[in-house]
N, C-alpha and C positions, 0 to 999 in steps of 0.2 A: 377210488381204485388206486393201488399203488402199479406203477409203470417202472420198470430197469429198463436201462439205456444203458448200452456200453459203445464207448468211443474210442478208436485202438489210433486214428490219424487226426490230423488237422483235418481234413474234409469232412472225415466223422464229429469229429465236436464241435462244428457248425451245424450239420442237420440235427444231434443229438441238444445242443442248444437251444435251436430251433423248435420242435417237439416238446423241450424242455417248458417253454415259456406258453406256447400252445397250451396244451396241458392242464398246469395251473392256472392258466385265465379260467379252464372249462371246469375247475373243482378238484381237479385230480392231485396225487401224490407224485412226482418223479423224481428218480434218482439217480441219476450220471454215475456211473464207474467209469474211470481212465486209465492208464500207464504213464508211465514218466519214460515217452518217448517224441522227439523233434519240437512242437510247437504246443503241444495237445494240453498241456496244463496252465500254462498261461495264457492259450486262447479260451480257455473255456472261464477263468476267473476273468479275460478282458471283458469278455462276453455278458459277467456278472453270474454263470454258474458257479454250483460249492461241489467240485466232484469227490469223488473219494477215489484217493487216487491209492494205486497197488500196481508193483508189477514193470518190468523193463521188456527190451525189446531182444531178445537172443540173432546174435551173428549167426553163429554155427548152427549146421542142423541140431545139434546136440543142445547146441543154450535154447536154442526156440522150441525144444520139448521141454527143459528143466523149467523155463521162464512160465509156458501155458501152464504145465502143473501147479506150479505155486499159486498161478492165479486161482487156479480151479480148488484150489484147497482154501483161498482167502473166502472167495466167492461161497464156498459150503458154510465158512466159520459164521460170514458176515450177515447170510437171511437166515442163521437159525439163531441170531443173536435180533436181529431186525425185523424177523417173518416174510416169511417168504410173499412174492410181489404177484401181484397177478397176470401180468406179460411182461413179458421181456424183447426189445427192439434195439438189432445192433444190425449193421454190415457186417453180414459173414463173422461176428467175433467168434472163435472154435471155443475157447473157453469160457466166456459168457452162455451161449447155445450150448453148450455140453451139459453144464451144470443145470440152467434152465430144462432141459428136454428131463434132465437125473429128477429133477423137484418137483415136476409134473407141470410146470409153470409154462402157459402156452408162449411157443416162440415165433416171432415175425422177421423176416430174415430182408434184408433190404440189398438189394446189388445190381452195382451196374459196370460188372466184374467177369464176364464169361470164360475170361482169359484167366482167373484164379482160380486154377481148375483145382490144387491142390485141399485148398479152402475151402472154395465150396461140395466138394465133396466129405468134407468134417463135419460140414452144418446144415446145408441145404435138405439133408435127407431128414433130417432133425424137424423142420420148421415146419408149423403150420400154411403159413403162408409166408411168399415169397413175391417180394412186388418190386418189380425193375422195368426199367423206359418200354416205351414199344418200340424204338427205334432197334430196339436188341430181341433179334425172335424169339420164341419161348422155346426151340428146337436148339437153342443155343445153349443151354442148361440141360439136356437130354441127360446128358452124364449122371448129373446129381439130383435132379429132381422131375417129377411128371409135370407134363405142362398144365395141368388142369390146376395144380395148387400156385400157380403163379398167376398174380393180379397186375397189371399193369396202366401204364401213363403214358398219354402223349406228351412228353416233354423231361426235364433231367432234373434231378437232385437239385447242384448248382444253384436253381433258378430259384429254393426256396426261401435265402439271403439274400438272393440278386436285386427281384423282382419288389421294389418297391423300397429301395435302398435311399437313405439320404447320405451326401457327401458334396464337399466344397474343398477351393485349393488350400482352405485354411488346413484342413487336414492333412494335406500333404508338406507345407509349411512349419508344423509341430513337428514333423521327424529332421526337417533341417532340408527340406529340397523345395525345389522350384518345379511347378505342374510342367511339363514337357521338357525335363532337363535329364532324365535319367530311365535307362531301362530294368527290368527285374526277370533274376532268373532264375528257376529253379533247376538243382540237379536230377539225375534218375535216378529210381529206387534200385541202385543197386541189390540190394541183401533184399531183396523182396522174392520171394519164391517162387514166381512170373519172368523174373529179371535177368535175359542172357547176363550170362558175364565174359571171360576172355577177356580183360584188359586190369592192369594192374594196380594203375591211381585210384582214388579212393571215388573220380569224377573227370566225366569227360571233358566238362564245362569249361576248365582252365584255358584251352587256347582260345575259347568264348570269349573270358574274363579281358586277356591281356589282347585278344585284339578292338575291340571296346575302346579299351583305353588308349590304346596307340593311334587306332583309326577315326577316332568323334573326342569331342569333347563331354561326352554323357559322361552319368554318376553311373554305376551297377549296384542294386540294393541285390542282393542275395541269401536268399534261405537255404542252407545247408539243411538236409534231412538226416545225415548223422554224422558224428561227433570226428570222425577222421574226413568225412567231405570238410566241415567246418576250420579243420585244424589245417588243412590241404588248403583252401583257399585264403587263411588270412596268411599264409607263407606267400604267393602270390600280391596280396592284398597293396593297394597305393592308396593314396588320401580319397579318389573316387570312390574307391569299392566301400558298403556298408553292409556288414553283416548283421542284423537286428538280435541282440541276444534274448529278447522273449516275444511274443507274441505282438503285433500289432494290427491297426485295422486296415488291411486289403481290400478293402472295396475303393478306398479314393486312391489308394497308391498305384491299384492296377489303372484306375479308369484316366488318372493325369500322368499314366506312362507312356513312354514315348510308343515302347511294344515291350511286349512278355515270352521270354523263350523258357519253353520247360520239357523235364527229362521224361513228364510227368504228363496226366492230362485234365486236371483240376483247375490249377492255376490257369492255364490256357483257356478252360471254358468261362472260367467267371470273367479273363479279359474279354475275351471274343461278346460275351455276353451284354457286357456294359460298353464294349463299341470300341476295344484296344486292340490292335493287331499284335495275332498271336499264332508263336510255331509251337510245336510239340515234336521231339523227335523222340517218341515212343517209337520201340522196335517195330512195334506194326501197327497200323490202321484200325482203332476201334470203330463201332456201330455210334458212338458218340459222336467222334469225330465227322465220320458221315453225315451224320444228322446235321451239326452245324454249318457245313459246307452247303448242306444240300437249303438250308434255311436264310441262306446266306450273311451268315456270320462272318466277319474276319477272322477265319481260323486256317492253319497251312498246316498240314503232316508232312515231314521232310526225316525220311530216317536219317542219312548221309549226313556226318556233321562240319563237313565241308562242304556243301552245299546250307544248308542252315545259316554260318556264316556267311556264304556268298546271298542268303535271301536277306538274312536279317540285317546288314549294313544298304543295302537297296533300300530296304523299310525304313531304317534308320536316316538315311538322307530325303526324306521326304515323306515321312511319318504321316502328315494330315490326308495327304491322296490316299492313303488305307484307312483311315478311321473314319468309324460311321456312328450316326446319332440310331441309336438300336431299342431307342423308345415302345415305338409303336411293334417293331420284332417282337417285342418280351411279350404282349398280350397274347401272341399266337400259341408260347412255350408255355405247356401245362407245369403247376407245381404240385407235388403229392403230397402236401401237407392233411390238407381235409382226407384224403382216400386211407392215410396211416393210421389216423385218429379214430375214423370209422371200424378199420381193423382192430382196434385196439380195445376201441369199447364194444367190441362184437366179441370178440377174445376171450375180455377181461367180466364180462355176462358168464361165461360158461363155469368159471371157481366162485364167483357171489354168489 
């Protein structure tokens, strides 16, 4: 059976990785489409995937119609040149799921996204199946799809790289740091079509960055997600701050950091997850977020990012009173690896 996978983020070309290797242990064909946007091509070749990669990321309402089109034009050229696959499994991708649903190629729609309303109404009505945490109610999706085509898991995405992860401080020592000497942060998605905006800089994070440095002696590793965050914070940037120009492996940087603040709330699960205390000042409160509070994770939602600051330097002066060994937590947190696979070869029956 061949399988398409499209990965539009860095959290998408972990699971699509993931799946990837899956997969082919079980016989199967996969094959990864990407974009040349933030981390996504160089995590997915660290990872040891060959994606084929097509396609940017449009600012303007206007570039992020011109950009999906071309995709959607690549993606036509590419399975009538390759033959078309017999499912197709992305996060909400609009242009992957467009062209998929056009080919007749059954679609699996994966999201733990209720707050991309824009999105999921491009593709959710699209999909065959639709499989997202239980912690997220299925009346959550009302908009885009009927609950009855939604499949769900006790437990998050996250956990299906987390959960059984090796890493040592030797790992953290190959980027040039010392395990508890430096924190990691990520900005918000601004240009995300979810993403309040009203504020000018390309990121909030800056007064993050320089009070950091002013206030501890920590390093700040930070991932810019696009190209003017990037260009905004090395104008900032001192001998502490390290901006990674490609992909690296975030599991021992998040797990021997001191804490992880993000704009975002990825980053923050997979810290919370391996036992790092972690804020997220997303505009609002996801059913994620919930869940790991409620599991007792070290995770904090703090929108206010004067307050953020005022939590994250308390953490910071005595970092180990919040970090927890979250071993025996992880058996509790379902992964959806098997239940995808199952969809897949259930799918992928109906065009053999």
């Amino acid at each position: 059976m061949k399988v398409w996978l499209d990965a539009l983020t860095s959290k998408q070309a972990l699971i699509m990785n993931h799946l990837e290797r899956k997969l082919m242990k079980e016989g199967h064909e996969a094959i990864i489409t990407c974009r040349n946007y933030d981390y996504v091509v160089s995590l997915l070749k660290l990872k040891g995937s060959r994606p084929v990669v097509y396609g940017g990321y449009g600012e303007t309402l206007e570039d992020k119609i011109r950009a999906g089109l071309e995709r959607e034009r690549f993606f036509v050229d590419l399975w009538e040149v390759r033959g078309r696959p017999d499912v197709h499994v992305s996060l909400t991708s609009p242009e992957a799921i467009r062209v998929a649903f056009r080919l007749k190629v059954p679609v699996i729609a994966l999201s733990d996204s209720p707050h991309s309303i824009y999105v999921n109404k491009l593709t959710m009505p699209l999909a065959d199946v639709v499989i997202t945490p239980k912690c997220t109610p299925k009346e959550a999706y009302a908009y885009a799809v009927r609950p009855e085509r939604i499949v769900q898991f006790d437990g998050l995405f996250e956990v299906m790289w987390i959960k059984g992860a090796s890493y040592s401080p030797y790992d953290v020592r190959d980027l040039g740091l010392e395990p508890f000497s430096y924190i990691v942060l990520r900005p918000e998605e601004k240009k995300a079509s979810y993403y309040p905006g009203g504020y000018e800089q390309p990121t909030k994070i800056g007064k993050l960055v320089k009070a950091v440095i002013e206030e501890t002696e920590l390093k700040v590793v930070v991932f810019p997600r696009y190209r003017d965050q990037g260009e905004y914070l090395r104008r900032l940037s001192g001998r502490r701050v390290l901006i990674p120009p490609r992909a690296v492996n975030t599991i021992p940087l998040l797990k021997y950091a001191v804490m992880v603040i993000t704009g975002g709330g990825t980053m923050a699960t997979e810290a919370a997850l391996l036992g790092t205390p972690a804020i997220t000042f997303f505009p609002r409160k996801l059913d994620v977020m919930r869940y790991l509070e409620g599991k007792g994770f070290p995770l904090i939602h703090i929108a206010g990012l004067e307050d953020v600051l005022k939590e994250a330097l308390r953490i910071m002066r005595d970092h180990e009173a919040y970090r927890m060994d979250t071993e025996s937590m992880l058996k509790e947190v379902e992964e959806p690896t098997d239940l995808i696979i199952e969809h897949i070869e259930e799918l992928g029956g109906i065009r053999s």
